[in-house]
C-alpha positions in Angstrom: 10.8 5.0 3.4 9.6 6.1 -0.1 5.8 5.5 0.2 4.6 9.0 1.4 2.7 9.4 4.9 -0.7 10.4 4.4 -2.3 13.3 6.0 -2.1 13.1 10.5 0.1 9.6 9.7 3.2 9.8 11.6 6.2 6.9 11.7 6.0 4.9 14.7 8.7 2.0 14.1 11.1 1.1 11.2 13.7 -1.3 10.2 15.1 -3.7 7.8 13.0 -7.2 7.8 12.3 -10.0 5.1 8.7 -10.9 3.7 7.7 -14.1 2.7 6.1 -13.9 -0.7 4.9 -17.4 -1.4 8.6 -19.2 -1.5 10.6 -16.3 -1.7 11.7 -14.3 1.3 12.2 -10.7 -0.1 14.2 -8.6 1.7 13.4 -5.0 2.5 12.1 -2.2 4.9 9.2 -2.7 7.2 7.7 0.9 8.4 4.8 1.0 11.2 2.6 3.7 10.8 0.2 5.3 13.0 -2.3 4.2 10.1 -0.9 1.2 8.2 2.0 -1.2 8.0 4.3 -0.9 5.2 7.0 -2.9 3.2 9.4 -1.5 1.0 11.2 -4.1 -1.2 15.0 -3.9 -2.2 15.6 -4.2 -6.0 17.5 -7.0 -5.9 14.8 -9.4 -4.7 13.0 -11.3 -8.0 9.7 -9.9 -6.5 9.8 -6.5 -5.6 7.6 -3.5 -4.9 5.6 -2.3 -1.8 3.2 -4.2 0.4 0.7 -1.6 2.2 -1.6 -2.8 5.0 -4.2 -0.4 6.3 -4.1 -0.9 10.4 -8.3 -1.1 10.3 -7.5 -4.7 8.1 -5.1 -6.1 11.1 -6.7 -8.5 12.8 -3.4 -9.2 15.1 0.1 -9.7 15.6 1.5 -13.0 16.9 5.2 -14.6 16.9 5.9 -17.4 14.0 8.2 -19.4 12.1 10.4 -18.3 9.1 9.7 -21.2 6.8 11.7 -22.6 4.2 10.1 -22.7 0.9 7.0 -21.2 3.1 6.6 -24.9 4.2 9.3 -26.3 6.4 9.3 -24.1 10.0 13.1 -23.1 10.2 13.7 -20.1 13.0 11.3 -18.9 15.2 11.8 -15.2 14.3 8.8 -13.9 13.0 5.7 -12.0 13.3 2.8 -13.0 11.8 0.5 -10.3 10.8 -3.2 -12.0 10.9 -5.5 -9.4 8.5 -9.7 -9.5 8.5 -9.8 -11.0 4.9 -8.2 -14.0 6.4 -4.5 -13.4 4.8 -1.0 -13.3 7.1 1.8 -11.3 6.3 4.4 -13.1 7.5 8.1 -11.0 8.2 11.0 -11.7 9.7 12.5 -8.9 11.6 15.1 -8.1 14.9 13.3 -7.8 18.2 10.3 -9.1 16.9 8.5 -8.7 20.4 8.8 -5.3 20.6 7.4 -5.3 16.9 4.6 -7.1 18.0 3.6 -4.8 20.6 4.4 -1.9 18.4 2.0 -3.3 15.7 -1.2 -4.0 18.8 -0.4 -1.0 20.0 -0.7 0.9 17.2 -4.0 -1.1 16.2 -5.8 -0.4 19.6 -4.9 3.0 19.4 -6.5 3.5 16.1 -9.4 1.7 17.2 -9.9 3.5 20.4 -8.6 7.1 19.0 -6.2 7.6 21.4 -2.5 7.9 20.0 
């Protein structure tokens, strides 16, 4: 990961996923955080750069679709990251239960401030 940790944030899960971007799926590196959720485009995607959620915005994690040309449901492979402001970040990754939990995890224990 490239986008520095801020101060007390430590890594709690990484790996390579895909983010939908309107049509586009952009491939990249997701990184869970003890304070935010972060995706780290490749270069070669046509839209690239960094997606930064803080975890106080996460409303919740829930399974989805991948969906072709965001519309058509293809694979049910993804996790669907619900935020406050009434957006989803949608991202397709491997084991996406256990990112799931991570992610709730990870929101309860900032909310509660235990770690």
């Amino acid at each position: 990961m490239k986008t520095p940790l801020q101060e007390a944030e430590t890594v709690v899960k990484e790996g390579p996923a895909n983010m939908q971007r309107g049509i586009e799926m952009v491939g990249g590196r997701l990184c869970l955080t003890s304070q935010r959720l972060i995706f780290e485009s490749h270069m070669i995607n046509i839209q690239t750069g960094v997606t930064i959620v803080d975890l106080t915005d996460v409303a919740g994690a829930t399974p989805g679709w991948t969906k072709f040309f965001n519309l058509i449901p293809l694979v049910p492979n993804a996790v669907c990251v619900d935020i406050h402001s009434g957006q989803e970040m949608r991202l397709t990754v491997f084991g996406r239960s256990q990112w799931i939990d991570a992610i709730e995890q990870a929101v309860l224990a900032l909310r509660t401030g235990s770690s």
